[in-house]
VOTOR-486271 format. One record per residue (C-alpha): residue number from 1; residue in one letter; x, y negated, z. Coordinates in Angstrom, 3 decimals. Layout:
N
 seq type       px       py       pz
 NUM    a        X        Y        Z
...
# end
This chain:
315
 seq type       px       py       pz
   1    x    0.000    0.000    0.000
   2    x    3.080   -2.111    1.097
   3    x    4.504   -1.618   -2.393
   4    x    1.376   -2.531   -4.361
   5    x    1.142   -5.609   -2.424
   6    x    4.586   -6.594   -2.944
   7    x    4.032   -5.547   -6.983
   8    x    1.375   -8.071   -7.053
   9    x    2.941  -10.954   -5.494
  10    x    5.846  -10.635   -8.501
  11    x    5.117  -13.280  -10.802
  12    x    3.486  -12.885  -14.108
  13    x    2.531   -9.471  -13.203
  14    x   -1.260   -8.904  -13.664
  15    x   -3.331   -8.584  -10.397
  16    x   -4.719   -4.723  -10.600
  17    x   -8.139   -6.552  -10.755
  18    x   -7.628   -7.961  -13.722
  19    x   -9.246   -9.880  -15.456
  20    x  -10.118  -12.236  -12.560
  21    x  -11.704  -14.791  -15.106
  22    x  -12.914  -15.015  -19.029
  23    x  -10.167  -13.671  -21.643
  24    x   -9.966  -15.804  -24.693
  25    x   -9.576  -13.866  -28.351
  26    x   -7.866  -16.518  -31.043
  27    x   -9.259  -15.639  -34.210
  28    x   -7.421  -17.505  -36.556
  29    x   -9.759  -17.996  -39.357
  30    x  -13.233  -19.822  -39.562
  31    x  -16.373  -18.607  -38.140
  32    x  -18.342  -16.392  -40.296
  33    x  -15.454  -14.401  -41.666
  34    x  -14.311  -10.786  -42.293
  35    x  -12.539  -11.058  -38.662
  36    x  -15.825  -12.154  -36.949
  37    x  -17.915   -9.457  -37.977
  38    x  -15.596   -6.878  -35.949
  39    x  -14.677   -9.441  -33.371
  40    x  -17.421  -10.737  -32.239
  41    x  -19.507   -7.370  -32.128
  42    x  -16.003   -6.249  -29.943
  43    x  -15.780   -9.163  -27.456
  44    x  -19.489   -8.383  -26.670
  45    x  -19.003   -5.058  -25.544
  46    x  -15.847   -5.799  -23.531
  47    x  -17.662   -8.314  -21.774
  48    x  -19.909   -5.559  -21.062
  49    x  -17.350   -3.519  -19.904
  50    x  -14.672   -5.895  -17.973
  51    x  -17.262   -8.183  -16.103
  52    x  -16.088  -11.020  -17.391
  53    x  -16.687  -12.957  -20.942
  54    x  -14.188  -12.063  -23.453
  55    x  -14.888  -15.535  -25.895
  56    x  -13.784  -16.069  -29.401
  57    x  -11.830  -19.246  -30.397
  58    x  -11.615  -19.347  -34.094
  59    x   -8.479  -21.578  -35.114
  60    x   -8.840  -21.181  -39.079
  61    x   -5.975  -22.355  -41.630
  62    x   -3.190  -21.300  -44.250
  63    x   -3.773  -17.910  -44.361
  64    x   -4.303  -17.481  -40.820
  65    x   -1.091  -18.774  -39.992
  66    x   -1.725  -21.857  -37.955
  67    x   -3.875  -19.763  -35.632
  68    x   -1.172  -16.809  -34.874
  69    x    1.346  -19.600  -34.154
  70    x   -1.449  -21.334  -31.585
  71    x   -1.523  -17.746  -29.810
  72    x    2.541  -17.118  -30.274
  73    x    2.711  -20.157  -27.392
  74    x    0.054  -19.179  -25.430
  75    x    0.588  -18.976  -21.613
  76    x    1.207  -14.734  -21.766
  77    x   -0.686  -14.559  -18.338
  78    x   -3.063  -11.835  -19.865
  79    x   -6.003  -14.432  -20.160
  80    x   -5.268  -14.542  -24.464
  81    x   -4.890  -12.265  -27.149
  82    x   -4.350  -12.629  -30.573
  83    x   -6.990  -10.527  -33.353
  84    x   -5.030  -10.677  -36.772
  85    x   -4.955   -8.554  -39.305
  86    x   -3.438   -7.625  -42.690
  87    x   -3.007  -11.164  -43.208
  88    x   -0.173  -11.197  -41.129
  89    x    1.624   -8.772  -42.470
  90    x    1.394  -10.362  -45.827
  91    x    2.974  -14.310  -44.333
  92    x    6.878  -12.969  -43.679
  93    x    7.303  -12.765  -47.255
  94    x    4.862  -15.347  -48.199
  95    x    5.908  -18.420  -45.977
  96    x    9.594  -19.971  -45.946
  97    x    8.865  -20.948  -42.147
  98    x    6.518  -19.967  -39.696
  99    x    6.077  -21.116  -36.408
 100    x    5.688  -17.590  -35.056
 101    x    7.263  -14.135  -35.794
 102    x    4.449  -11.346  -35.528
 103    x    6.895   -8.724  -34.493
 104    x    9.158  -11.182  -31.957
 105    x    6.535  -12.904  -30.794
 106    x    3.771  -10.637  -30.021
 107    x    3.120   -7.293  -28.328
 108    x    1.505   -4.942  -30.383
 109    x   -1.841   -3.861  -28.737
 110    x   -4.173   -2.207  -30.986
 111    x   -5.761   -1.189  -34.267
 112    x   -9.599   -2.388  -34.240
 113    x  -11.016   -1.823  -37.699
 114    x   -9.634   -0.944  -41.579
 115    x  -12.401   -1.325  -44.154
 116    x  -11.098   -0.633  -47.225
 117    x  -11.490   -3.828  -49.883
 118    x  -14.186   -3.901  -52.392
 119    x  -14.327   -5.393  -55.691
 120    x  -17.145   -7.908  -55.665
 121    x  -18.537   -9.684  -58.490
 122    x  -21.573  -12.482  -59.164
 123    x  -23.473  -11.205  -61.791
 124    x  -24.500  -14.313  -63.033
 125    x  -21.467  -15.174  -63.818
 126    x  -20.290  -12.138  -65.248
 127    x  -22.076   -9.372  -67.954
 128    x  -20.650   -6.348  -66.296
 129    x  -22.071   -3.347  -64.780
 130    x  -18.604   -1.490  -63.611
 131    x  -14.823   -1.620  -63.133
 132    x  -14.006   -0.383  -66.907
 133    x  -16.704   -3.035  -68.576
 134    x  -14.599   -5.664  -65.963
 135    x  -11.442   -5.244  -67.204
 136    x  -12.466   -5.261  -71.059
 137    x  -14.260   -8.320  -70.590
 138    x  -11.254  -10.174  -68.654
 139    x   -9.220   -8.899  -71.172
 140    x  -10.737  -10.943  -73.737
 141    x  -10.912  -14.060  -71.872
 142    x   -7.536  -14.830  -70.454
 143    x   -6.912  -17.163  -67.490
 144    x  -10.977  -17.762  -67.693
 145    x  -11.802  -16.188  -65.006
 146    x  -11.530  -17.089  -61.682
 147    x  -11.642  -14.651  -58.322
 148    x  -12.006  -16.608  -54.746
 149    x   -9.770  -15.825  -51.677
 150    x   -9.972  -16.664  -48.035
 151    x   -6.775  -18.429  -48.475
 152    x   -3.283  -18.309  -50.584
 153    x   -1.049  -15.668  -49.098
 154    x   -4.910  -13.875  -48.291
 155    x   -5.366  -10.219  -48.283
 156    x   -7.864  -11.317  -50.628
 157    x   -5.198  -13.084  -52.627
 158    x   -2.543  -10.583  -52.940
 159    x   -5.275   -7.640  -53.971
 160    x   -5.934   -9.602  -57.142
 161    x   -2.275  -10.055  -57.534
 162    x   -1.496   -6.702  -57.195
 163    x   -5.293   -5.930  -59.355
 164    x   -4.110   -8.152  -62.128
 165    x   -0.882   -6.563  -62.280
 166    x   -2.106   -3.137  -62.515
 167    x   -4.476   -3.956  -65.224
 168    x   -3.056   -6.102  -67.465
 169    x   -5.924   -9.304  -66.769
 170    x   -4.981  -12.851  -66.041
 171    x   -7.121  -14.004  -63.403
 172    x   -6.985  -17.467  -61.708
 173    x   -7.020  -17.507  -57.812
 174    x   -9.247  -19.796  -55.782
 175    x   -8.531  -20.192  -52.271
 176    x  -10.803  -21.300  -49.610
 177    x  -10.453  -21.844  -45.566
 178    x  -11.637  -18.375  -44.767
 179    x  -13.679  -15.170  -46.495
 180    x  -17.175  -17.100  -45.228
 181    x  -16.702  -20.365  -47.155
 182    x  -15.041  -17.842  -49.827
 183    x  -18.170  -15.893  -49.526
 184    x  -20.308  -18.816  -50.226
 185    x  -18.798  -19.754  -53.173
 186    x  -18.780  -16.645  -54.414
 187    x  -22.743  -16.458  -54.014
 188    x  -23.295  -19.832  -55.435
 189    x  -21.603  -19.063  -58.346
 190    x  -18.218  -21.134  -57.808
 191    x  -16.555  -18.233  -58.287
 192    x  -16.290  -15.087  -60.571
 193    x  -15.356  -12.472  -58.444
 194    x  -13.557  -11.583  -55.162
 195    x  -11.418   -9.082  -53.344
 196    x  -13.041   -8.831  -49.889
 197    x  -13.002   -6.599  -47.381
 198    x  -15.842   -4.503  -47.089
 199    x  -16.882   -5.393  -43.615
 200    x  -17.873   -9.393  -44.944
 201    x  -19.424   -8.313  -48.001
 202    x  -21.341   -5.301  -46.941
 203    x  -24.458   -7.805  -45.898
 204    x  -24.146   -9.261  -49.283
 205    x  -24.016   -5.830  -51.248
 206    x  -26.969   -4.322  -49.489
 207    x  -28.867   -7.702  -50.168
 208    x  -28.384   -7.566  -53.711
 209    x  -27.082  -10.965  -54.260
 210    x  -22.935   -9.670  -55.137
 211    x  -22.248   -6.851  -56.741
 212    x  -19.760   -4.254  -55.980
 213    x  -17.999   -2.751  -58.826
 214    x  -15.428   -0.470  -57.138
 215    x  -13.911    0.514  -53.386
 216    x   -9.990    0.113  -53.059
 217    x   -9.844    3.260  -51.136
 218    x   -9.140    6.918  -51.814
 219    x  -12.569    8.021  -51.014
 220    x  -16.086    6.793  -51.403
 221    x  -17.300    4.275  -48.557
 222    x  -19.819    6.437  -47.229
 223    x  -22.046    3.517  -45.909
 224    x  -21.541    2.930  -50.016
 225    x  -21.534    6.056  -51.523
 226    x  -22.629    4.795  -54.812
 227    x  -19.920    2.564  -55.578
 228    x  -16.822    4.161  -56.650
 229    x  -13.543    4.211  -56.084
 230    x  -10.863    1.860  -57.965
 231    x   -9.395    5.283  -59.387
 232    x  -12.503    6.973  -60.103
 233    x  -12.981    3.678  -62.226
 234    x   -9.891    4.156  -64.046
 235    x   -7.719    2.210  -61.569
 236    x   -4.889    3.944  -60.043
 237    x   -2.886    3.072  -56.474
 238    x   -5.310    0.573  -56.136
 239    x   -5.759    0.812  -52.600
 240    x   -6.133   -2.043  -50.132
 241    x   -7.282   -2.535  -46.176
 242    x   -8.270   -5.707  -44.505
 243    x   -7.447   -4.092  -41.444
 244    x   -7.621   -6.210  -38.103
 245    x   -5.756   -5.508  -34.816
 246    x   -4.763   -6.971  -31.630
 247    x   -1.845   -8.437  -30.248
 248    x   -0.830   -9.994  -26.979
 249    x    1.720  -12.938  -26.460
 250    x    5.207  -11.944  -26.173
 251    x    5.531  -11.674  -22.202
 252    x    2.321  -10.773  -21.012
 253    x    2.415   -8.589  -17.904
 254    x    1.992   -5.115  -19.215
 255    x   -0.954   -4.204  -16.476
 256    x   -2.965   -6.132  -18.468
 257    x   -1.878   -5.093  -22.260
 258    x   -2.538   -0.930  -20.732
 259    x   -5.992   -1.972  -19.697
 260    x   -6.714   -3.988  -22.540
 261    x   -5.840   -0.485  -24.549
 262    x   -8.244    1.546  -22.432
 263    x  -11.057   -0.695  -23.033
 264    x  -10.681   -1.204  -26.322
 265    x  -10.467    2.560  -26.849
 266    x  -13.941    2.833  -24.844
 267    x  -15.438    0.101  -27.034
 268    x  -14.360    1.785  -30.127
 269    x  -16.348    4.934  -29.176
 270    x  -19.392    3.259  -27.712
 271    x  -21.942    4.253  -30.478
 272    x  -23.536    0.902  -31.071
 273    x  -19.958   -0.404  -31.794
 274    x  -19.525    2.636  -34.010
 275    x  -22.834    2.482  -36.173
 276    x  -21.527   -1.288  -36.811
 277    x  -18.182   -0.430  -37.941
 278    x  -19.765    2.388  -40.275
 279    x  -22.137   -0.015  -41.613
 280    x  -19.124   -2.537  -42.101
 281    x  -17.344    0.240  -44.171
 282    x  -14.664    0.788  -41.460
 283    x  -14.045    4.455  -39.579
 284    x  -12.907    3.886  -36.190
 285    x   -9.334    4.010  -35.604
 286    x   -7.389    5.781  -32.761
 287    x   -4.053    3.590  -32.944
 288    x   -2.589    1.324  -30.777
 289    x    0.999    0.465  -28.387
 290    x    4.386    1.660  -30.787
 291    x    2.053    3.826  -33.126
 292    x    0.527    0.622  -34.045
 293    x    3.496   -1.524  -33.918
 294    x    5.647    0.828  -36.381
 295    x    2.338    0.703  -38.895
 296    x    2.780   -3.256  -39.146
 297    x    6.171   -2.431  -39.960
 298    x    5.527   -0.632  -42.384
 299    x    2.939   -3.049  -43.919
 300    x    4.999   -5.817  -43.620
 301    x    7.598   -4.155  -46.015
 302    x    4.910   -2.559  -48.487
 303    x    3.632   -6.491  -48.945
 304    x    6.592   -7.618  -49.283
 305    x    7.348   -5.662  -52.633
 306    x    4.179   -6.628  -53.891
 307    x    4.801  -10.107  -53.626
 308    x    8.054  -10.086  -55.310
 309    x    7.115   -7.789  -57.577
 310    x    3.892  -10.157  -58.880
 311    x    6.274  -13.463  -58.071
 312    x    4.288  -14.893  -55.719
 313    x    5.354  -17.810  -53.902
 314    x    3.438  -20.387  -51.246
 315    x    4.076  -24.440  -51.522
# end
C-alpha cells in the first residue's frame, strides 16, 4: 500500500483513478469528416465507460497537420490524445517541415477503424455506370476532369495520384479543408469524383445521391456487396485505407496510455460500436501499443514511394 502511495505521489505518473476529469480527443480535421464518424460514435461510448466525458476538439488544416502539431505540445498529463490517421503517415514525405514528428513525438496507442477507400462519383457530372466506362471516358478528356480531396497531401489526394498513375488518366485535384466540405462539393456538383473513405461516403451511397464505382480493397465491402472491387474492375494493387488511430503525447504517464488500450479494446467490441463500424465499411481491428506503432512504420515508407514515384510535392 506504502509503495502505491509513494508511486502516485511521482510526478506525471497517472493517479490509478484515472481519469479524474474530461479527456480531450484533437481531431485535426473539420467537423463532419471521415474522422468524426468513428470518433465521435467512440468518445461516446468511452464516456460511457470511464465516467467522465471524453470531448472532441476538431483543429482542421493542411492535411491534418496543424492539428497533430497542436496535440505534439500538449501537456502529456493523460487528459489529451491525438486521433489521426493515414493522413499522417502520408505528411513525412509530403511536408519539408513539420512542427511535429508522428513517431518522436507521439506514443503509439491504438488502431480504431480501416475502411477501405471507395471510388465515388456524381453522376450528373459524369455518364458512367462502372470503373471500366470511368477510365475510357477520362481517357478521352484529359486534365478535364476534376476529383475533390480533403486536403493536398490527403489520403484522398494521394489515392488519385497513385489511381491516375495506374491507369493512365490525367485528373486534376481539388482540395478542400476536410472530407465534409469535400463531400459537399462533391454532391453539389463542384466536383467530378472523389477518393473517400468509405466510412464518410457510406451515408451518401446508401442515399443515392454519389455513386460508388469500385472498393480499393481486396474483397467486397460487405455492408456494399454490390460494388466491386478496384481489381474486379480491371484495376490492379489498387488498394487504399483511410485508417484512423490513436496516439498519446510523447511523455504521457503510461498508467494512463494501458488503460486507454483496455477501453478502447472494450469499445471496439461493444456491439452498437460494431454495427456502426460495419455500416461505415470498417471491420474492427485488434491492434494497438508496438504492433501498431511498427504498422505506421511501415505506412509511412509505403507512402513515401508513392509520392516520389507520382512526383508529388506540397508548396
Amino acid at each position: 500500500m506504502a509503495a502505491a502511495v509513494a508511486a502516485l505521489s511521482v510526478p506525471g505518473l497517472a493517479r490509478a483513478d484515472w481519469p479524474e476529469r474530461p479527456v480531450t480527443i484533437i481531431v485535426p480535421f473539420p467537423a463532419g469528416g471521415g474522422t468524426d464518424t468513428f470518433a465521435r460514435p467512440l468518445s461516446a461510448q468511452l464516456t460511457q465507460q470511464m465516467g467522465h466525458a471524453v470531448v472532441i476538439d476538431n483543429k482542421g488544416g493542411a492535411g491534418g497537420t496543424v492539428g497533430a502539431g497542436v496535440a505534439a505540445k500538449a501537456k502529456p498529463d493523460g487528459y489529451t490524445f491525438f486521433m489521426g490517421g493515414a493522413h499522417h503517415a502520408l505528411a513525412p514525405s509530403l511536408y519539408k517541415q513539420l512542427s511535429y514528428d508522428i513517431q518522436k513525438d507521439f506514443v503509439p496507442v491504438a488502431l480504431l477503424a480501416q475502411p477501405p477507400q471507395v471510388v465515388v462519383i456524381n453522376t450528373s457530372k459524369l455518364p458512367v455506370k462502372t470503373l471500366q466506362e470511368f477510365i475510357a471516358y477520362a481517357k478521352t478528356r484529359p486534365g478535364q476532369i476534376n476529383f475533390g480531396t480533403a486536403g493536398k497531401g490527403s489520403t484522398h489526394h494521394l489515392a488519385g495520384e497513385l489511381f491516375a498513375m495506374q491507369t493512365g488518366i490525367d485528373l486534376v485535384d481539388v482540395p478542400y479543408q476536410g472530407a465534409g466540405p469535400m463531400m459537399s462539393a462533391l454532391m453539389g456538383g463542384q466536383v467530378d469524383l472523389a477518393f473517400d473513405g468509405l466510412g464518410s461516403s457510406a451515408q451518401q451511397i446508401r442515399a443515392g445521391t454519389i455513386k460508388a464505382l469500385a472498393v480499393a480493397s481486396a474483397q467486397r465491402s460487405p455492408s456494399f456487396p454490390d460494388v466491386p472491387t478496384a481489381a474486379e474492375a480491371g484495376v490492379k494493387n489498387f488498394e487504399v485505407s483511410t485508417w484512423y488511430a490513436l496516439w498519446a503525447p510523447k511523455g504521457t504517464p503510461q498508467p494512463a496510455i494501458d488503460r486507454m488500450i483496455r477501453e478502447v479494446k472494450v469499445a471496439l467490441n461493444n456491439p452498437k460500436i460494431k454495427e456502426q463500424w460495419a455500416s461505415n465499411g470498417s471491420d474492427i481491428p485488434d491492434m494497438s501499443g508496438p504492433a501498431f506503432g511498427a504498422f505506421v512504420d511501415s505506412e509511412i515508407a509505403r507512402w513515401a514511394k508513392v509520392v516520389k514515384d507520382a512526383g508529388v510535392t506540397l508548396d
